[in-house]
KENU-279872 format. One line per field, with one value per residue (C-alpha): residue number from 1; y, z, x. Coordinates in steps of 0.1 Angstrom, whole numbers. Example, Ala and Ser with C-alpha at 12.3 -4.5 7.8 and 13.67 -1.06 7.14 Angstrom:
<pts>
num <- [1|2]
yy <- [-45|-11]
zz <- [78|71]
xx <- [123|137]
</pts>
This chain:
<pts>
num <- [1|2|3|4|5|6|7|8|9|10|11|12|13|14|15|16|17|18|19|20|21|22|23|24|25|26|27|28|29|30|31|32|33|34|35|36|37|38|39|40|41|42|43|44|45|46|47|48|49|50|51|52|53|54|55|56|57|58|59|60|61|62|63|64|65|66|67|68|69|70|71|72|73|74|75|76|77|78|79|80|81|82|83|84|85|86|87|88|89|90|91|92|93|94|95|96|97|98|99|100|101|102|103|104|105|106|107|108|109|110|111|112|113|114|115|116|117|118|119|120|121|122|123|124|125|126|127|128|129|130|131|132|133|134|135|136|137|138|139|140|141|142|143|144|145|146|147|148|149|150|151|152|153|154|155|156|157|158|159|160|161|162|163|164|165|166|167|168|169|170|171|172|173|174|175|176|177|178|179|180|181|182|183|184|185|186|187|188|189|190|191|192|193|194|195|196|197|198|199|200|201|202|203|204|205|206|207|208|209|210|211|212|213|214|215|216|217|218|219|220|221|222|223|224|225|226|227|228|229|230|231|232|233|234|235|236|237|238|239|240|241|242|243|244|245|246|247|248|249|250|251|252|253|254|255|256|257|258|259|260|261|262|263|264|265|266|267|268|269|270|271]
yy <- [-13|-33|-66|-90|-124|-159|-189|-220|-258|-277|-312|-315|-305|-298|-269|-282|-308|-306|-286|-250|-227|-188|-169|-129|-119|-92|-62|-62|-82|-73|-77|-114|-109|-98|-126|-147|-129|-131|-167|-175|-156|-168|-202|-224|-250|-224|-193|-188|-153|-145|-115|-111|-117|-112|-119|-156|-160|-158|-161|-175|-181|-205|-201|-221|-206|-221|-208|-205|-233|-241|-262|-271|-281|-273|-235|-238|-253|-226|-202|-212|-215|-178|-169|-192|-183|-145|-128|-138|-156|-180|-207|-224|-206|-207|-207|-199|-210|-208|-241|-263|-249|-234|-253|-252|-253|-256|-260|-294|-292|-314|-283|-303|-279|-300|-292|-305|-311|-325|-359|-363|-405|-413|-434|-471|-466|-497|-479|-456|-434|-450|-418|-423|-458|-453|-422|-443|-471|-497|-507|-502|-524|-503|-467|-442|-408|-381|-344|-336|-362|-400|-426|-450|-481|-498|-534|-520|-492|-501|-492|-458|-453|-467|-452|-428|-411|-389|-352|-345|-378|-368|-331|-345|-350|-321|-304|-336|-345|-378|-392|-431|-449|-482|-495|-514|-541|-547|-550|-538|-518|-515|-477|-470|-491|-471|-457|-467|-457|-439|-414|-395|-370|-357|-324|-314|-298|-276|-272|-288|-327|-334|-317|-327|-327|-326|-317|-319|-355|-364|-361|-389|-413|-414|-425|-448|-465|-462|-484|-508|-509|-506|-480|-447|-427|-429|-418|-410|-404|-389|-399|-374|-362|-334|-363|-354|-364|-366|-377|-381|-393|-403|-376|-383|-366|-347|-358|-342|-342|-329|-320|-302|-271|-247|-210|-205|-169|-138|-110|-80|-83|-49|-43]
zz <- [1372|1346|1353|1329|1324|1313|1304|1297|1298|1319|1322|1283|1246|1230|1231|1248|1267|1303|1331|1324|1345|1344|1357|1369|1377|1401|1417|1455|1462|1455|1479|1488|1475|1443|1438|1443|1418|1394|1398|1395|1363|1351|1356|1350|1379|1392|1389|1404|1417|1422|1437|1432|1469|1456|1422|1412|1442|1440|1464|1453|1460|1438|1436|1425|1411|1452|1474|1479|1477|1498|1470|1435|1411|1373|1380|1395|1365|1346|1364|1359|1321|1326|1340|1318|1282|1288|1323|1307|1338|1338|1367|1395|1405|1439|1447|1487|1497|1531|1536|1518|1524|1495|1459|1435|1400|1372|1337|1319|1290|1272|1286|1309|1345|1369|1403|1437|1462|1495|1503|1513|1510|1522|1555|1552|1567|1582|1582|1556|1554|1545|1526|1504|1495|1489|1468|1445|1417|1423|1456|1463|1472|1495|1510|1522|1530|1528|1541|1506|1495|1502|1480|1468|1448|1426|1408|1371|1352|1336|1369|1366|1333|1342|1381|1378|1415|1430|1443|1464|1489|1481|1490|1525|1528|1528|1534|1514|1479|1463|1439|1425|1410|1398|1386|1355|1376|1382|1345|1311|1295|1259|1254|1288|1285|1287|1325|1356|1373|1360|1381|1383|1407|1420|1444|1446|1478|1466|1431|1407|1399|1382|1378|1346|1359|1391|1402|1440|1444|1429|1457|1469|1443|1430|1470|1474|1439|1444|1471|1456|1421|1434|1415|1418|1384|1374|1344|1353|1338|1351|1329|1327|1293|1288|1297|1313|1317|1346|1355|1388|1406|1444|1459|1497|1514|1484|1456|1417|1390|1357|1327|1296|1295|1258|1261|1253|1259|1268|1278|1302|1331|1340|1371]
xx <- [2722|2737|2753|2772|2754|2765|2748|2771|2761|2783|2797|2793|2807|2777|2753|2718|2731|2744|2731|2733|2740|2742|2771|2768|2801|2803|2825|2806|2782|2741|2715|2705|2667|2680|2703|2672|2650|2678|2677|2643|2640|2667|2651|2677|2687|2715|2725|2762|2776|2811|2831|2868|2889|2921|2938|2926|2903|2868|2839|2809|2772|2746|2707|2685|2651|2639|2666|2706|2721|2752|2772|2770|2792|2778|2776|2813|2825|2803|2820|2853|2847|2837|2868|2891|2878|2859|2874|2913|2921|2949|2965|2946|2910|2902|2864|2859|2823|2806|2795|2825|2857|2878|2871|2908|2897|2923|2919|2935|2954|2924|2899|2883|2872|2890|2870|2885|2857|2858|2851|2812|2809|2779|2772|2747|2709|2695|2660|2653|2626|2594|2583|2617|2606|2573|2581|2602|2587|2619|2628|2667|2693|2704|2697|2729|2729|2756|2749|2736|2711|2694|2716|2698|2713|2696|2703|2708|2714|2679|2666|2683|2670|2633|2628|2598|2592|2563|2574|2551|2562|2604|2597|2588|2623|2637|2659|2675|2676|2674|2699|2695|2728|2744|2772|2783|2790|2751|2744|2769|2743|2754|2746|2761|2793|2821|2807|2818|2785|2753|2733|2700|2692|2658|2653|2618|2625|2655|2652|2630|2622|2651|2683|2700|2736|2749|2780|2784|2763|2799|2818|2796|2791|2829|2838|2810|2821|2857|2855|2827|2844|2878|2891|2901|2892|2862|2839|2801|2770|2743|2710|2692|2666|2702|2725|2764|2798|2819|2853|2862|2891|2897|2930|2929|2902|2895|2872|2882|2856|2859|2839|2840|2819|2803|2790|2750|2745|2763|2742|2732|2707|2688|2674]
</pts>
């Protein structure tokens, strides 16, 4: 069997930046331990799988080189790239997922991936987990948590930039992730002006240490900064070695994040 293969960096213009994701397009769906062997050689923090529905509707699965993942949004936008500039698909994409609803995707006319996501603000612990704090070098300001991942806001964005973290103690709190943020409003960090809010994200249980871009933690962070910052677009940064950017906006109940997106590979997988 021969199957089509993508690999595209997302939430960026330039090659080797990003998060990058690959995208297998196929016609029925494969058998759930290959999907997963796929992904792990692949090796790349997803790999996303689609099968058509009907004529501009897709459903699709992500894998991480750990296990399936139930939502990310990096190898959405990868796919949707995929569809936009190699599949000739034009209009409104609508992703259908088994964990988050349906996910509309339309292209802007700058080429920006405009994603929309539902609303996952987190909610305020008054006790976080001791294992989370004592996993972490800088102790937060404060601690949230959203279905997804452990918030955790910190006083600067030289506290993004400088956090180190220790996998082993995060991993214990699976199955959540941990994602560490902060505002402009803490501190205008010259190199980091023009961002409303920075971001890194660490997932030792899911995926890795540290994912370069990440997609879905977005539909978190742009609510829990809308309301802080009092705004309601938004341009992110999640600091990562790769680096990304992300534009998001606050629509209701729903959560739209952007990003530009470059091809890295085109290619055939045989198995």
């Amino acid at each position: 069997m021969k199957l089509d293969v993508y690999v595209v960096d997302a939430f960026t213009e330039q090659q080797f930046k990003g998060n990058s994701a690959a995208v297998v397009p196929l016609t029925k769906w494969i058998d759930d331990a290959l999907m997963q062997k796929i992904a792990i050689e692949n090796n790349l923090s997803e790999t996303a799988f689609f099968v058509e529905v009907t004529k501009g509707c897709y459903e699709i699965r992500w894998f991480s080189p750990l296990t399936e993942i139930d939502f990310c949004g990096h190898a959405t936008l990868a796919s949707a790239f995929v569809l936009y500039h190699h599949l000739a698909i034009t209009g409104d994409i609508e992703f259908v997922t088994s964990q988050v609803g349906k996910l509309t995707v339309q292209q802007l006319d700058d080429q920006r991936i405009e994603m929309s996501f539902p609303n996952q603000s987190p909610v305020l612990l008054d006790q976080p987990p001791m294992v989370l704090i004592e996993g972490l070098s800088i102790k937060p300001l404060q601690v949230l948590k959203n279905r997804q991942a452990y918030v955790v806001v910190l006083a600067s964005m030289d506290d993004v930039l400088n956090i180190t973290y220790q996998s082993h103690l995060l991993e214990q709190l699976a199955p959540f992730d941990v994602v560490v943020t902060a505002s402009k409003q803490c501190q205008n960090h010259k190199d980091l002006a023009q961002y409303d809010f920075i971001s890194r994200y660490f997932w030792p249980a899911n995926g890795g240490d540290e994912d370069p871009v990440t997609g879905s933690i977005h539909a978190c962070l742009a609510p829990y900064w809308a309301k802080v910052l009092n705004k309601q677009s938004l341009v992110a940064f999640q600091a990562s070695q790769r680096g990304g950017t992300l534009y998001c906006s606050i629509k209701g109940e729903r959560i739209l994040v952007s990003g530009y997106a470059v091809l890295y590979l085109k290619g055939k997988i045989i198995v």
